[in-house]
Structure formats: C-alpha cells, structure tokens
LUMVORO-380967 format. One line per field, with one value per residue: x, y, z of N, C-alpha, C in turn; residue number from 1. Coordinates in nm, 3 decimals. Layout:
<recs>
nc1: c(X, ...) $
nc2: c(Y, ...) $
nc3: c(Z, ...) $
cac1: c(X, ...) $
cac2: c(Y, ...) $
cac3: c(Z, ...) $
cc1: c(X, ...) $
cc2: c(Y, ...) $
cc3: c(Z, ...) $
nr: c(NUM, ...) $
</recs>
This chain:
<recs>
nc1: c(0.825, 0.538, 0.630, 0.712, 0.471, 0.366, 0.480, 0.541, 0.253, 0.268, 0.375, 0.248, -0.017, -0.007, 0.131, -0.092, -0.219, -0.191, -0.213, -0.448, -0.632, -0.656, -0.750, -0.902, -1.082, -1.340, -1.569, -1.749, -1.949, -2.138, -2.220, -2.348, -2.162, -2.143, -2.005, -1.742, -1.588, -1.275, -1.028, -0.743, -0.424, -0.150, 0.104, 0.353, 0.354, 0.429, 0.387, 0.065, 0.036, -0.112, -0.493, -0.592, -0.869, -1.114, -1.279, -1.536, -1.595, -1.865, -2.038, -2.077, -2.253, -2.503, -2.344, -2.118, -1.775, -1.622, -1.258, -1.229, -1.346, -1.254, -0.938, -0.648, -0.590, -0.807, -0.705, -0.433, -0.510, -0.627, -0.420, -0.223, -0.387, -0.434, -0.204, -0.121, -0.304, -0.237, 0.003, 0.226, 0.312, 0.074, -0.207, -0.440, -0.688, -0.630, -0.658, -0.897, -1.046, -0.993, -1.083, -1.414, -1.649, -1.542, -1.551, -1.717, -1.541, -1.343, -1.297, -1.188, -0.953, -0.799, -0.710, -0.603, -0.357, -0.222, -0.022, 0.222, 0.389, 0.217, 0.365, 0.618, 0.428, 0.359, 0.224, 0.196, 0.111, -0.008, -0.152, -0.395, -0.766, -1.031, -1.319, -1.592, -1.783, -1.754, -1.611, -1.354, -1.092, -0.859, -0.508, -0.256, 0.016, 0.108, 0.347, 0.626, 0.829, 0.938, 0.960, 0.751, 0.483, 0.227, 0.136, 0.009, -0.238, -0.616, -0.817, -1.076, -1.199, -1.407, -1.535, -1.643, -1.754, -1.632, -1.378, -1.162, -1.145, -1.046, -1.226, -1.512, -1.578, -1.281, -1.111, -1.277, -1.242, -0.986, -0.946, -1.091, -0.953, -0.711, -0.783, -0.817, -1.034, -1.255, -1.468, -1.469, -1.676, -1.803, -1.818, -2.041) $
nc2: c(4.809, 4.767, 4.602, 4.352, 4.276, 4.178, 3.975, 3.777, 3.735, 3.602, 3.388, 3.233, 3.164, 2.963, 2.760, 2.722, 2.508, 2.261, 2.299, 2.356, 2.292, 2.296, 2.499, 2.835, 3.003, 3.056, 2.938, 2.643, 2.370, 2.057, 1.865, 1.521, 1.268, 1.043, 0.767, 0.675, 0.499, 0.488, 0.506, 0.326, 0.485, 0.484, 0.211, 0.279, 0.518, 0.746, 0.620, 0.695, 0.904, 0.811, 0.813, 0.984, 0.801, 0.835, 0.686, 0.751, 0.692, 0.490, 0.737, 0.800, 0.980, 1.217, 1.434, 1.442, 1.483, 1.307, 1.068, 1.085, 1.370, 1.475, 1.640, 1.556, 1.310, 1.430, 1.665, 1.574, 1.374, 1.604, 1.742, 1.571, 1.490, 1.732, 1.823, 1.574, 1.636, 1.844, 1.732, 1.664, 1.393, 1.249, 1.088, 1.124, 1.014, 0.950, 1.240, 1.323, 1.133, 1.317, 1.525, 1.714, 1.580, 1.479, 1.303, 1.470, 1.667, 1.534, 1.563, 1.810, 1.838, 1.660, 1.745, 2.030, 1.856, 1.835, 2.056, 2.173, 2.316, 2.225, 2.050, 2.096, 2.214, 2.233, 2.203, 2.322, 2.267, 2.509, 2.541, 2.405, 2.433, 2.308, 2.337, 2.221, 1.934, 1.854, 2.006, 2.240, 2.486, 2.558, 2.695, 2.748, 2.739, 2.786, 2.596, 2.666, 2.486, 2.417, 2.714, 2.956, 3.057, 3.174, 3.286, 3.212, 3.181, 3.088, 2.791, 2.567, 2.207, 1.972, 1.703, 1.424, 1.108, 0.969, 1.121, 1.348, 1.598, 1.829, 2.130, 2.163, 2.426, 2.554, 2.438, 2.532, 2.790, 2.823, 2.762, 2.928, 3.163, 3.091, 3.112, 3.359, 3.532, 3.419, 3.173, 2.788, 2.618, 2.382, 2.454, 2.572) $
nc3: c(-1.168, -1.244, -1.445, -1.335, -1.196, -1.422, -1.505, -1.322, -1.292, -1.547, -1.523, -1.350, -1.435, -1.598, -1.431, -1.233, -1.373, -1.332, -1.025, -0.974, -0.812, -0.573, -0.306, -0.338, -0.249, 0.036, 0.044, 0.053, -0.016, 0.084, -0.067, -0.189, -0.359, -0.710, -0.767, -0.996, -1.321, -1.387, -1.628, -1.595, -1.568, -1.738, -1.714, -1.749, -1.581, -1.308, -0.972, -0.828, -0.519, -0.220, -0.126, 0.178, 0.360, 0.612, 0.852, 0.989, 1.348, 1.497, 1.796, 2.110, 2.175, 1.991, 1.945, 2.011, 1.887, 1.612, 1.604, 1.309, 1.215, 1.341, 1.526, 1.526, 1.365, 1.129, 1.079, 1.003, 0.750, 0.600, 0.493, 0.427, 0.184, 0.036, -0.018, -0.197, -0.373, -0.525, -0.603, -0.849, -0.945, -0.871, -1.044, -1.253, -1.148, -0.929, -0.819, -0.864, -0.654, -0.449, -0.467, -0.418, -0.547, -0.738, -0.982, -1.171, -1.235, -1.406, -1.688, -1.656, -1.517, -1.638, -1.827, -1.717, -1.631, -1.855, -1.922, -1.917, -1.704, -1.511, -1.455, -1.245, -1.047, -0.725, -0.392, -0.071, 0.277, 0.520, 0.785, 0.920, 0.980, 1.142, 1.106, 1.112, 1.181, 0.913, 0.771, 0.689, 0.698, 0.472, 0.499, 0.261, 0.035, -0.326, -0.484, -0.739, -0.930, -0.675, -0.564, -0.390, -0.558, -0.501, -0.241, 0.161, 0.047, 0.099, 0.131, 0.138, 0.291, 0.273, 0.447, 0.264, 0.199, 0.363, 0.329, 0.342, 0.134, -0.119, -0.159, -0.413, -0.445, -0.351, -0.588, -0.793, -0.794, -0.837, -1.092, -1.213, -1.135, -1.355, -1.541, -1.639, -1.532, -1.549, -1.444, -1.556, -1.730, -1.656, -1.372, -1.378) $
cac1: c(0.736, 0.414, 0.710, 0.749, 0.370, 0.312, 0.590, 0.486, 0.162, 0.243, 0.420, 0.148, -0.132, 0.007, 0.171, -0.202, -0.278, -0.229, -0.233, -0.625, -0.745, -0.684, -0.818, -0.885, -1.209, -1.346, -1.675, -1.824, -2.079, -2.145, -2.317, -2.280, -2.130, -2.179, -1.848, -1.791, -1.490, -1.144, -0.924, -0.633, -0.315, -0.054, 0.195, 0.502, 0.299, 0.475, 0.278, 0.047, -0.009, -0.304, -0.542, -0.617, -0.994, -1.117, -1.426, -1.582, -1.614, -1.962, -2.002, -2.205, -2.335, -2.470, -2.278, -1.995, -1.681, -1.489, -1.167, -1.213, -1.348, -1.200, -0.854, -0.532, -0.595, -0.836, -0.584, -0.370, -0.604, -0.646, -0.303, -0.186, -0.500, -0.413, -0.033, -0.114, -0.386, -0.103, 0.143, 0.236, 0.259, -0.054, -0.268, -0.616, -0.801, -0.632, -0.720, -1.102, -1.076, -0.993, -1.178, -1.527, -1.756, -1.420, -1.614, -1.737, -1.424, -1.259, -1.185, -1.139, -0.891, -0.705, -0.672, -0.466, -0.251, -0.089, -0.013, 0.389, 0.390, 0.153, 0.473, 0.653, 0.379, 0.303, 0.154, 0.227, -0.007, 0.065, -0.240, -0.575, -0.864, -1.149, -1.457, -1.724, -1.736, -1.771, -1.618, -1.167, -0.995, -0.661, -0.398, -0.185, 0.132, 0.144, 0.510, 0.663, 0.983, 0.983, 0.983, 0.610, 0.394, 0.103, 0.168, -0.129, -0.421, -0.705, -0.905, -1.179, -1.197, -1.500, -1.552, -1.732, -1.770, -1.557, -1.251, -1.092, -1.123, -1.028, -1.368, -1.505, -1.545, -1.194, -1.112, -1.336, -1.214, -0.837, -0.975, -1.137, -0.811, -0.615, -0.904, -0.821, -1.137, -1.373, -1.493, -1.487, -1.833, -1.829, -1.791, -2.161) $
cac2: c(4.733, 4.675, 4.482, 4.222, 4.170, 4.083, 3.862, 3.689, 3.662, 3.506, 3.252, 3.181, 3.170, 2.866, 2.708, 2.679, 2.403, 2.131, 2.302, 2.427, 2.193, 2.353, 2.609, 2.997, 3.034, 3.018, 2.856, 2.503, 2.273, 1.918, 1.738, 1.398, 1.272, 0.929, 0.730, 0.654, 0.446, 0.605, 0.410, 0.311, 0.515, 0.368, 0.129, 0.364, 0.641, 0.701, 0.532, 0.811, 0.903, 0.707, 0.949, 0.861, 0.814, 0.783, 0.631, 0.790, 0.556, 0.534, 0.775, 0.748, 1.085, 1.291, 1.608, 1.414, 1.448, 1.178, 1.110, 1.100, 1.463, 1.645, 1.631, 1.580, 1.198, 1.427, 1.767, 1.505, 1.328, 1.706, 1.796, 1.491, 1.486, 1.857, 1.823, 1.480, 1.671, 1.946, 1.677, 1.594, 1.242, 1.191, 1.051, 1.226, 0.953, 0.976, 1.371, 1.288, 1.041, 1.353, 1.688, 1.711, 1.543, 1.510, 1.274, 1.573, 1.769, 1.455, 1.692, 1.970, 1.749, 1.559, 1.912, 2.076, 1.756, 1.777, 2.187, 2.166, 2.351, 2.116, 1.888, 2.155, 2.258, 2.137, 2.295, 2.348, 2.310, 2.592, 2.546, 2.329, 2.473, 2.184, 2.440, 2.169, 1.774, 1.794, 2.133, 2.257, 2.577, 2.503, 2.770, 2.706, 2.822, 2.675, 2.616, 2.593, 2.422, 2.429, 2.859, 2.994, 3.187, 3.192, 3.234, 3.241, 3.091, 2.990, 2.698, 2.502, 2.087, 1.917, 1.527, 1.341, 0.965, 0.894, 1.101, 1.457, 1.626, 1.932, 2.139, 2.166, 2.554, 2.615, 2.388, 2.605, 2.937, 2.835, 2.684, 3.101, 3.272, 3.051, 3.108, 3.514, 3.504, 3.339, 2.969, 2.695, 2.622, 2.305, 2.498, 2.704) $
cac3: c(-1.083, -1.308, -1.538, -1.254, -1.133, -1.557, -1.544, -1.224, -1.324, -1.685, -1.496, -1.267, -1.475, -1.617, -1.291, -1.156, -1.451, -1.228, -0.898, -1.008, -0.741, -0.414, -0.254, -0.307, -0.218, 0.129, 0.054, -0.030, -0.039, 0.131, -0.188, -0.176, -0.543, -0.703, -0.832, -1.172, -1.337, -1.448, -1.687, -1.500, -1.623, -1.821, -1.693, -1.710, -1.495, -1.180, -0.823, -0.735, -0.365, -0.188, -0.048, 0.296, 0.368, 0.726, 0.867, 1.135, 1.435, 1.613, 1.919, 2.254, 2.155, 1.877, 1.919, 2.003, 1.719, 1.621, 1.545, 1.162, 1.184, 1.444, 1.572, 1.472, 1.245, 1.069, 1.040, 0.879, 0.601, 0.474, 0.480, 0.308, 0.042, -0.004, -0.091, -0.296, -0.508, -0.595, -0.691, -1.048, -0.957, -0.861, -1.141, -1.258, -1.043, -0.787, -0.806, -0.864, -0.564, -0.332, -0.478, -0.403, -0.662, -0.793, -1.101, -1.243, -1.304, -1.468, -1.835, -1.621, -1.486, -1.729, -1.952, -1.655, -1.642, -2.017, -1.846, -1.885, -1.600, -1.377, -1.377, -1.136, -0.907, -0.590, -0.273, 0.076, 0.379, 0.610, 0.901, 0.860, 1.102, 1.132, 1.129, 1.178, 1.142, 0.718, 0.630, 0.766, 0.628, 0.438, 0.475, 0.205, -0.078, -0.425, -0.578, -0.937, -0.929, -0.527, -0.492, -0.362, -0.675, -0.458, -0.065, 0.220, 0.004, 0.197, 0.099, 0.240, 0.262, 0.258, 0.462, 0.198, 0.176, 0.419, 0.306, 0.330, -0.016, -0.149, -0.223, -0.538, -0.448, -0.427, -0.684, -0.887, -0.762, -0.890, -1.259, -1.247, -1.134, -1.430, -1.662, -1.626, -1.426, -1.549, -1.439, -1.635, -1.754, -1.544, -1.244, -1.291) $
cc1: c(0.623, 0.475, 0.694, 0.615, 0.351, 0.379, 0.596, 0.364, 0.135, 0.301, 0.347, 0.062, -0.100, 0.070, 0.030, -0.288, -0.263, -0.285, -0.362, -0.674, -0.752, -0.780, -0.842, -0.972, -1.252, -1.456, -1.689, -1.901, -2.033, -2.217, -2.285, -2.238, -2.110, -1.987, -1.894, -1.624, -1.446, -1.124, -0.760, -0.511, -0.193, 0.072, 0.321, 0.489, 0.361, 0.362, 0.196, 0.001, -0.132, -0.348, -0.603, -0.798, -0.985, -1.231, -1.466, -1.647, -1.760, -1.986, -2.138, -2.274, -2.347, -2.415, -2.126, -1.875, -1.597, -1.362, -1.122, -1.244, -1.359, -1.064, -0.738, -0.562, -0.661, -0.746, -0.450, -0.359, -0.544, -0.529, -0.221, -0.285, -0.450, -0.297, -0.065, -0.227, -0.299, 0.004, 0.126, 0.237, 0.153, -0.125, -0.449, -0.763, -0.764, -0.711, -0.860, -1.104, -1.108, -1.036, -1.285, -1.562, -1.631, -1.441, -1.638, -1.644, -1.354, -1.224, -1.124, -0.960, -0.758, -0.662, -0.548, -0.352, -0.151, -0.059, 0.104, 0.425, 0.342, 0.303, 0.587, 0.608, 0.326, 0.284, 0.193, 0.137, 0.054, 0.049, -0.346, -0.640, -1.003, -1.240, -1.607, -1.703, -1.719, -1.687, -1.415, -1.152, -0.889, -0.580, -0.261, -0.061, 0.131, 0.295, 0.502, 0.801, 1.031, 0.963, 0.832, 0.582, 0.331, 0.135, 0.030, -0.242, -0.440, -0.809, -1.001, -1.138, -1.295, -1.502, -1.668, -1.694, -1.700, -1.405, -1.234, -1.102, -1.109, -1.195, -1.403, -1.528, -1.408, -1.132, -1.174, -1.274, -1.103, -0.871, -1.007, -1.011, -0.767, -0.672, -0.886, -0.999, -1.305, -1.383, -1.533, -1.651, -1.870, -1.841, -1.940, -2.248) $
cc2: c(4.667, 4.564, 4.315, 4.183, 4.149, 3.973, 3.751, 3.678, 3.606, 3.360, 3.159, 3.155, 3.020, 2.742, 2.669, 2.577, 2.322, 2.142, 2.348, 2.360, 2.221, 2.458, 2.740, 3.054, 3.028, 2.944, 2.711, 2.420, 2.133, 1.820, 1.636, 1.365, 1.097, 0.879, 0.671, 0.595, 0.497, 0.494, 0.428, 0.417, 0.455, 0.314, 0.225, 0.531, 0.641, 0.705, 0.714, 0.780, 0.850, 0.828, 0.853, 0.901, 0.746, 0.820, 0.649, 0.691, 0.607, 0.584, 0.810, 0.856, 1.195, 1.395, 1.564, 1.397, 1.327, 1.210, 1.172, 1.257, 1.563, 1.579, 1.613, 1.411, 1.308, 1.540, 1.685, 1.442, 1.488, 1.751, 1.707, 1.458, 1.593, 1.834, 1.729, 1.499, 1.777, 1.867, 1.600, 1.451, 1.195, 1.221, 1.149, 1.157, 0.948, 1.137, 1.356, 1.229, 1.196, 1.457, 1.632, 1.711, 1.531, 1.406, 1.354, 1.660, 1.685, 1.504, 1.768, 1.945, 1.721, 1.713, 2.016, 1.992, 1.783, 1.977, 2.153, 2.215, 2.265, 2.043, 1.894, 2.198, 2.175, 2.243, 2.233, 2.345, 2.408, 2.569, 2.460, 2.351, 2.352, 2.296, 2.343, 2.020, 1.753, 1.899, 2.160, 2.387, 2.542, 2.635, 2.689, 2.807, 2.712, 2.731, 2.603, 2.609, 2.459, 2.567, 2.882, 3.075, 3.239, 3.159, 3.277, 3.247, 3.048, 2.924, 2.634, 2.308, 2.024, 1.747, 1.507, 1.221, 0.897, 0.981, 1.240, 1.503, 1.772, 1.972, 2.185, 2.384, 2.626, 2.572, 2.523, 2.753, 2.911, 2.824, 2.842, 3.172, 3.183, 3.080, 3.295, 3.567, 3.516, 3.210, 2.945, 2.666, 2.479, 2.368, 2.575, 2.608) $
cc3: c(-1.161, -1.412, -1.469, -1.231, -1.306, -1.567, -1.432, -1.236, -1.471, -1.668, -1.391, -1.298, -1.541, -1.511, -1.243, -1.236, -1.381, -1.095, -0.869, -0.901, -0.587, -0.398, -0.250, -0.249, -0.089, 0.142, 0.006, 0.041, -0.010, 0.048, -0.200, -0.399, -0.556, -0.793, -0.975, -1.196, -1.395, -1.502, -1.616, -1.639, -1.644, -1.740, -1.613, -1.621, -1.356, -1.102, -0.806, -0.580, -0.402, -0.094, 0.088, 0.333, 0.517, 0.759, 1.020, 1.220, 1.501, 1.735, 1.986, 2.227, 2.017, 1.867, 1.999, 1.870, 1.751, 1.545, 1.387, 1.136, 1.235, 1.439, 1.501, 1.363, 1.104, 0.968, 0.904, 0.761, 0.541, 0.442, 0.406, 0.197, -0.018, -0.110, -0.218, -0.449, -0.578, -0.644, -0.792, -1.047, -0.949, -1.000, -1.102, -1.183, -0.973, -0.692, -0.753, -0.718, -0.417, -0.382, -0.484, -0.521, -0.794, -0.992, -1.237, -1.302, -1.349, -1.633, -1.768, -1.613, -1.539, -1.860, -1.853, -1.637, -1.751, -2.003, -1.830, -1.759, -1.469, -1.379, -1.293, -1.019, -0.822, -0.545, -0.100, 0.162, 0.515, 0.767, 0.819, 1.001, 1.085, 1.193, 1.180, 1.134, 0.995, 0.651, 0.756, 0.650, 0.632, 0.449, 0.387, 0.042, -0.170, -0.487, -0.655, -0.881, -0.797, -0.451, -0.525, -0.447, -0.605, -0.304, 0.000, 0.131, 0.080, 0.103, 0.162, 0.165, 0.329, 0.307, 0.382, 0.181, 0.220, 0.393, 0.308, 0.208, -0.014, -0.212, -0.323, -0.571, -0.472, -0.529, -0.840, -0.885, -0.794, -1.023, -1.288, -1.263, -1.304, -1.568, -1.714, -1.531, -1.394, -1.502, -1.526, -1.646, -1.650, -1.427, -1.208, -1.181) $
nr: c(1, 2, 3, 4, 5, 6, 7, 8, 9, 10, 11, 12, 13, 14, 15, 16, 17, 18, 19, 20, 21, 22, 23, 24, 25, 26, 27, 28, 29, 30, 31, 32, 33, 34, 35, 36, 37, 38, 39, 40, 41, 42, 43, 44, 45, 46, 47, 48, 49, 50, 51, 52, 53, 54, 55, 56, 57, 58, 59, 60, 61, 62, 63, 64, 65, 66, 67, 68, 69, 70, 71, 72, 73, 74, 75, 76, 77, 78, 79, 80, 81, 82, 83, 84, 85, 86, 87, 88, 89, 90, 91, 92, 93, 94, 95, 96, 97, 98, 99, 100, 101, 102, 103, 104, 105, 106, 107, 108, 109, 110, 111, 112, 113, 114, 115, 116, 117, 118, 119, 120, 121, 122, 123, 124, 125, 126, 127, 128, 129, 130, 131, 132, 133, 134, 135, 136, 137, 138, 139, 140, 141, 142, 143, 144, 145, 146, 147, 148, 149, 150, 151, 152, 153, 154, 155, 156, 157, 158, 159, 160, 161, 162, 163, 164, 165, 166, 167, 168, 169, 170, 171, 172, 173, 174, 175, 176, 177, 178, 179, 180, 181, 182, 183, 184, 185, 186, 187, 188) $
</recs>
C-alpha cells in the first residue's frame, strides 16, 4: 500500500505543472490587477481556447444579481475558464487572461508549461456554487492522459474585470502542493 500512494504521488507531483492553476484552496481575494502585454506565441502553437468574459448588465436595483454573476451564463464562464486554464492548448496568455492577477504569475506560468507532463493534464468541472456576485466554488478532478490523479478538489473563482477567473488562491495552493508544500515565492 505505502508502495502505491509513492508511486501515485511521483506521478502527480509532476502532472500538476500545468494543471497548478486551479483550485485547492477554498479562499481568495477580489484585488483588482492591471494588464500588461504577453508576446504572442509562435505561429505553429495550437488555437488556444478564448476565455469567455461577461459584462454585467445594469440592474433596477442594487442587491439585484445579474446575469453575468449569478445564474447559469455565469456557472458556465467558470466552468469553461476552468477546463480551458487546465488545457495544454491553451497558451500562457491565455492562462494569465483567466487566473486572478493572472499578470503576476506569468514565470510561474510559462515554467509549468515546458512540464512534459502539463501536455497530458486537463481538468474536469464537477459542480460550480456562485457564493456571491465576485467569488463561486469549483468542484473539480484533474487528469493525466484522461484518468483522474486528483478527484473532488475544491476551488474558488473570482469575477474580476469582467470575466470568471480561476483564483490566484487556489492557483497558489496547487503551485504549494507541486512544490512538496511550499509556495512559490510569488505566491507570499
């Protein structure tokens, strides 16, 4: 038995180089973050997903939600941001575009990318709970090569600037687990 959890967690510890960007954590922060320019990725890069950003419509009342950050349009931003920040196609600005303050972790970033492993994992959305107009819990499983390492992670996702993002809490709380468990010094 202790043979198999070393041997499932030597294959997981590297599996979470790309997929570092979801969620383990249950907390995070609404900081707004300023944009900054990526260099486009090269030519022969496959299309990455477009993250979907949605613009909360003006409503007759302030304690009224809107669609962008209640209901099922918004359930679906985080659930397709989620998946498209776990997939190997997606490029390291596209990443940035959808993790919170997602600027700032652009090494963190581009260092789990060249992660032989990142170019099998993806992630699963299981449930997304919309807790308040800016902040949703992700229930979610990350894969390597399609079969679940990591089942029932919970994450949090953060509305900033208009768009669903993965938060830079659990973001940070996966870069720890992969780190043996420490965070990345970006992350204090």
């Amino acid at each position: 038995m202790p043979v198999q959890q070393i041997a499932r967690r030597s294959l997981l510890v590297p599996a979470l180089g790309l997929a570092l960007a979801a969620a383990i954590t249950a907390c995070s922060s609404s900081s707004s973050s300023s944009s900054s320019s990526v260099a486009a990725a090269p030519s022969s890069a496959p299309a990455s997903p477009t993250p979907v950003a949605t613009t909360a419509a003006p409503s007759p009342s302030a304690t009224a939600s809107t669609e962008a950050t209640s209901g099922a349009a918004a359930t679906a931003a985080i659930k397709k941001n989620w998946v498209a920040f776990f997939n190997p196609k997606s490029s390291v600005a596209a990443k940035e575009a959808i993790l919170q303050n997602g600027s700032k972790y652009e090494a963190l970033l581009k260092s789990q990318a060249s992660n032989p492993t990142a170019a099998t994992a993806s992630a699963s959305v299981q449930s997304v709970k919309i807790t308040s107009p800016t902040g949703a819990t992700v229930d979610y499983t990350i894969l390597v090569s399609g079969s679940p390492v990591l089942k029932g992670q919970k994450g949090t996702a953060v509305y900033q600037d208009g768009t669903w993002k993965v938060s830079k809490t659990s973001f940070c709380g996966l870069a720890a687990l992969e780190n043996g468990g420490k965070a990345p010094a970006v992350c204090a």
